[in-house]
Structure formats: C-alpha cells, structure tokens
N, C-alpha and C positions, 0 to 999 in steps of 0.2 A: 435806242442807244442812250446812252447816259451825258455825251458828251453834246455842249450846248449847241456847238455847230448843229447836228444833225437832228435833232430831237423834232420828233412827227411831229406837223402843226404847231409850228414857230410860228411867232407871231411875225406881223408884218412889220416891225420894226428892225426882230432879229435878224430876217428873213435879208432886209438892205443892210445890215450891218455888216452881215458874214459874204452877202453878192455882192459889196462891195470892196471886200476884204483881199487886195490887191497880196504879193508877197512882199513886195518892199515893205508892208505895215507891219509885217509877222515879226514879233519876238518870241524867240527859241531857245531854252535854255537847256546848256549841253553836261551832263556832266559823264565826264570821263573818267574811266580806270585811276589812269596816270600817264608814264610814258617810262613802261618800264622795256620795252622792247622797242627796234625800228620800226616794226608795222604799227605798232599804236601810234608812235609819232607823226606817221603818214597817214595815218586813220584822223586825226587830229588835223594837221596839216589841209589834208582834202576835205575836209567837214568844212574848215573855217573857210574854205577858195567854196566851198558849194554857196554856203550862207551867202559869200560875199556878191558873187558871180549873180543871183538871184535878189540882192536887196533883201537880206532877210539879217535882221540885227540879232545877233549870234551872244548870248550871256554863255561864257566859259568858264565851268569850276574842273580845277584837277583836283582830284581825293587823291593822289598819293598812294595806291594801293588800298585802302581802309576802305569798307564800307559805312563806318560813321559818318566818313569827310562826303559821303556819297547820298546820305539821308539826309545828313545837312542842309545840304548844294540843292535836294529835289524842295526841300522843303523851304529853303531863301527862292525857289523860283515859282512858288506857291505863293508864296505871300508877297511876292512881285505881278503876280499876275499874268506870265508869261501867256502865250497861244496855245503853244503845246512844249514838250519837253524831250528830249532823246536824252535816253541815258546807255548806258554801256557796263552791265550790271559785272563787279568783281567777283560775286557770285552767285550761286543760284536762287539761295534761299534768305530768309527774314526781310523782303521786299513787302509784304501784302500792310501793314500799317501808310506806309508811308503812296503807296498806290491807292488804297484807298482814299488818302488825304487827297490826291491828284484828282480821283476819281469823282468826291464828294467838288471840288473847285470847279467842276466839268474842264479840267487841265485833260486832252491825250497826252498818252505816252508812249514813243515809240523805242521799242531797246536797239540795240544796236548789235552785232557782231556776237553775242550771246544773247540768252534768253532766263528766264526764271525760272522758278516752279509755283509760282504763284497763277491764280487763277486764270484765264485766259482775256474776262472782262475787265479785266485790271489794265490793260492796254490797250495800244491802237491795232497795233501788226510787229512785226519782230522782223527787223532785216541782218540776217544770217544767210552764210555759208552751209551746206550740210556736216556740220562737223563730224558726224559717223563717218561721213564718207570722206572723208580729208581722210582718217585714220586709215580706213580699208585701202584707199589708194596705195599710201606709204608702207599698208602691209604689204599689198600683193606684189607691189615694183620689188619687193625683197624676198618672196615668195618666188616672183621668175628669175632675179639673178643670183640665187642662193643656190634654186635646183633642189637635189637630193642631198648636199651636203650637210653636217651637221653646224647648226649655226645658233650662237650663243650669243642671245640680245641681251644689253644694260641700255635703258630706258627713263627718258630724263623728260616728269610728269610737269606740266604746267601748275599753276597755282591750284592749291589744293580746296577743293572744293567748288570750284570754276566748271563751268559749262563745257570749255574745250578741253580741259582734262578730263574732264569723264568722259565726253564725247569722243574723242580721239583716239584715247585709250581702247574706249570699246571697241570702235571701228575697225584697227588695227588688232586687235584680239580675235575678232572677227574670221579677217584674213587672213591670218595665220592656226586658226586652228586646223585641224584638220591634219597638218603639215606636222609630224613629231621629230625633224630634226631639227623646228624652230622652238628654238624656249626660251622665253624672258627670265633670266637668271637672277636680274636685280634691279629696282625700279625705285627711283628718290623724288619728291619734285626739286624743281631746280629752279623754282616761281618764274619760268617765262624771264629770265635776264641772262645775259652773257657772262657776268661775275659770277651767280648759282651754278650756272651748267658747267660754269670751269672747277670750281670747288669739287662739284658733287663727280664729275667724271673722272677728279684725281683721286676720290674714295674708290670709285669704281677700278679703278686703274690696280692701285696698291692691292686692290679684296682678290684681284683676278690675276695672278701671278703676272705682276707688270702691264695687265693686258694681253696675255698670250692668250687667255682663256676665252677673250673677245671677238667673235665673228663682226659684231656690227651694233650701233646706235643708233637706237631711235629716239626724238626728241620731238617731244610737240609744237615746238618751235625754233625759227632757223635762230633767232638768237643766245638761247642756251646750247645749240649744235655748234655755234662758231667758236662759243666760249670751251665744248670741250674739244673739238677742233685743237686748238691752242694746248688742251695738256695733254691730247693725243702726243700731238709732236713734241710736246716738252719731254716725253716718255721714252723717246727715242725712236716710236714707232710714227708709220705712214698713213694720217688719216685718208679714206679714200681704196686703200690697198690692204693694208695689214687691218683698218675696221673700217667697214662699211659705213657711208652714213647717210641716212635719211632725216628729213625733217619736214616742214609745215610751214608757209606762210610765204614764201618767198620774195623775201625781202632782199635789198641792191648786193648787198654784201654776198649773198649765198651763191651769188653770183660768181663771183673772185674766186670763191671757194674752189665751183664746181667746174670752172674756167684753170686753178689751177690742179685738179686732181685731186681734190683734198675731202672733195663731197661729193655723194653720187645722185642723189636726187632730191627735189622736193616740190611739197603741192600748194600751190598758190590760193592765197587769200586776199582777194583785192581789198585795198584800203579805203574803196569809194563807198561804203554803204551810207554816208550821206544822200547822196544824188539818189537812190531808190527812195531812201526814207522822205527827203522833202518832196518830193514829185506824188508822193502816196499821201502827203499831208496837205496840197497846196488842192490835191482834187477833192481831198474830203472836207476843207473848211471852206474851199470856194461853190463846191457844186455837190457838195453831200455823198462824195463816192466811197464807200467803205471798201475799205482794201484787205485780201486774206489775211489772214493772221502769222501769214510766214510768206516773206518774201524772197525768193531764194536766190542768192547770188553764182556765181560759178567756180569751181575750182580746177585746176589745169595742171599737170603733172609736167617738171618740168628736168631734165637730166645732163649730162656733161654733151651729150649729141645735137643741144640744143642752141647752139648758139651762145654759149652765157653769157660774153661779155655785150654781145649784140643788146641784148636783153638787161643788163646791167645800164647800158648809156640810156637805155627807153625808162627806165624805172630812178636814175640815182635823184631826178630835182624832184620828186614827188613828196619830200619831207621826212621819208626815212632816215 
C-alpha cells in the first residue's frame, strides 16, 4: 500500500506513531460539493457531529459547486498535512492529478456519496449508496403503479456529469425498459436545487400541452421534485394525481409532500456516510485494516402508506 500508515515493515518508530495514533489526534480535511440540496446540508451537518462526537478536528472547505474550488481545498489540505482527507467528488472525472498529489503525500482519500473514474489506488474506499439501484427502485415503484397504462415521463437529471446522474439515470432506464407504455419524453438537468427543478418543470409544463401530456416525474432528487412540485400546482394541475411523482434521497421536506398528496414516492439516501467512512479510517491508521473499496450504504423506498409526517419529525434536526 502506498499509504504511510500501512506500508509493510514500518519502522519501529512509525509503527508507535500510528499505534499510538488516538482519534482525537486525527485532522481530516473535508471537502464538500456545496449545499446545493437538503441532503448535502445534512450530509455536511452529520459529517461535522461525526468528527465532533469522535475528537477528530474536522478542516471544512465548501467548493460552491466548482470542481476548482474542490482541487483547491484537496491541495490546501496537502500542504497542511492533514491524516487523511474525504471528499465528495462533483464529478466523476479530472480527479487523477490531484489524487495522485494525495497519493504521492501518503494522504488517504476517502470519497464520499459519489465516486470517480479515476483509478482505484487513488483512494482509500468509496462510501456510497448503490446509485444504480436508487434509480431501479424509483423505476419499478412506477412500473407497479402505472400498470399497462400509457405513461409519459419528463425527467429532471442531476448535475451533469455527476456520478448520481448517470447512475440514476441508468438504474431507472433499467426498470423501465422492457415496459413500452413507459417513455421518457423529456429529460433537462435541473443541477440537484429546488430553483432548477422548478424552472426546468415549467419548460416541461408549457412543451407538454399545459402538462396534459404528463403521466409522471422523475427527479433524481427530492429537491428539484419539490421545486417542480411548486409549478405543478402553479399550472393548475394536482401533483401527486394529475402527475405522478417520484424522486431520490428523502429528505424532511418530501415528507410534507407525500403527507400532503402531492408526492408519491422516494428512495432514501442517508446523510451519515461520515460514520462508515471515519470508522474504516480509524481502523486502517490505528491497526492497518484495509477496508473494501466500496462501502455500501442502504437505501429504502419510502411512499404516502408510510407514515410521512412520522418520519418527517425523525429526520427534520438532522440539518437538512
């Protein structure tokens, strides 16, 4: 392995440095997306109670969206010297200079919530959801309450070129193949925010004779579904009845939604991929335990039968 911690026949010095390498010592430098949705907030939110909750001094840079502001951030926590580093890649690819720089520091690096396409020794382990299967979920929940009918999807894509827009996308493509009275008619991204999805749903809205043409939305995430939620009903029409809607992540809000009829389903993304990622880092630098390369979190489908608002009061302090 490349990284200092574990490297065969340490000496005996490294050997009491890293055995004695408590968590309270660890600096960790995080950098995030941004907080362009409620689950990144609470993604953020639970990172910074994990660090805390652990004794682990937590460097926090927000990029804003940008992957500059995101090679920046890895490279000020390189030449700080951090432990290790989590980041939360905005998207998949032009990571391998800057991992290498990690690489060559003997810095790990664990991604978070997404993943790259850079090489595999470029990191520690990757703590994700299966985003294929986020997607497939949210197809087939519309696969079973569609039926045989004919049904005419507009489709509001996450950040373009992001790990859970492809992923999601595909998943969901997936699950509805097969099925020829489903067909994705129109698909924008709507970059993951509530503002996008409401823009881009009122294109959809106007291109689709008012929305008559509309069986149902799919949204890769619940914060562009709320936003078009919002010009659903400005349109005159019933989200939830007159269009279907699904979405991804289930955050407090989606809640309200589907508590008031307005939303019919969506598949959970928990916000804690902290707590796996520092627990897979505190065993690798304390005791040398090298952890898979994909740690898999879970996802849970979640619909109006569910309780929502139950489930609302359990999720609203978590920083969403």
């Amino acid at each position: 392995m490349f990284f200092k911690s574990v490297l065969a026949g340490a000496t005996m010095l490294a050997s009491a440095v890293f055995g004695a390498t408590a968590a309270s010592a660890l600096t960790v430098g995080f950098s995030q997306i941004g907080s362009e949705s409620g689950w990144r907030a609470a993604e953020t939110t639970v990172t910074k109670q994990e660090a805390e909750r652990r004794g682990i001094d937590l460097k926090f840079a927000d990029a804003q969206q940008k992957q500059e502001n995101q090679i920046k951030a890895l490279r000020s926590f390189i030449a700080q010297g951090v432990d290790a580093i989590l980041l939360a890649p905005v998207v998949e690819t032009g990571w391998e200079s800057v991992l290498e720089e990690a690489k060559d520091a003997e810095i790990p690096v664990i991604l978070l919530d997404r993943t790259v396409s850079a090489s595999d020794d470029l990191y520690l382990t990757a703590v994700t959801s299966d985003l294929v299967h986020e997607g497939r979920v949210a197809g087939q929940w519309l696969v079973e309450n569609v039926g045989d009918r004919a049904c005419n999807i507009v489709e509001l894509q996450g950040t373009t070129g992001s790990s859970p827009a492809i992923a999601r996308k595909k998943g969901f493509e997936e699950a509805i193949a097969g099925h020829d009275n489903l067909k994705i008619i129109r698909s924008q991204t709507g970059d993951f925010t509530r503002t996008k999805g409401k823009e881009v749903m009122e294109s959809f809205l106007k291109a689709e004779n008012g929305g008559a043409n509309i069986c149902a939305l799919y949204a890769h995430n619940d914060d562009m579904a709320l936003g078009a939620i919002q010009a659903i009903k400005e349109a005159g029409l019933k989200p939830g009845e007159d269009i279907l809607v699904v979405s991804i992540d289930a955050v407090p809000d989606i809640f309200k939604a589907l508590d008031a009829g307005e939303a019919n389903a969506t598949v959970e993304l928990t916000p804690n991929m902290a707590g796996p990622a520092f627990d897979a880092l505190e065993a690798y630098l304390n005791d040398g335990v090298v952890p898979p390369k994909w740690i898999q979190t879970e996802s849970k489908l979640y619909t109006q039968a569910d309780d929502p608002m139950k489930v609302y009061e359990e999720k609203k302090n978590l920083g969403y």
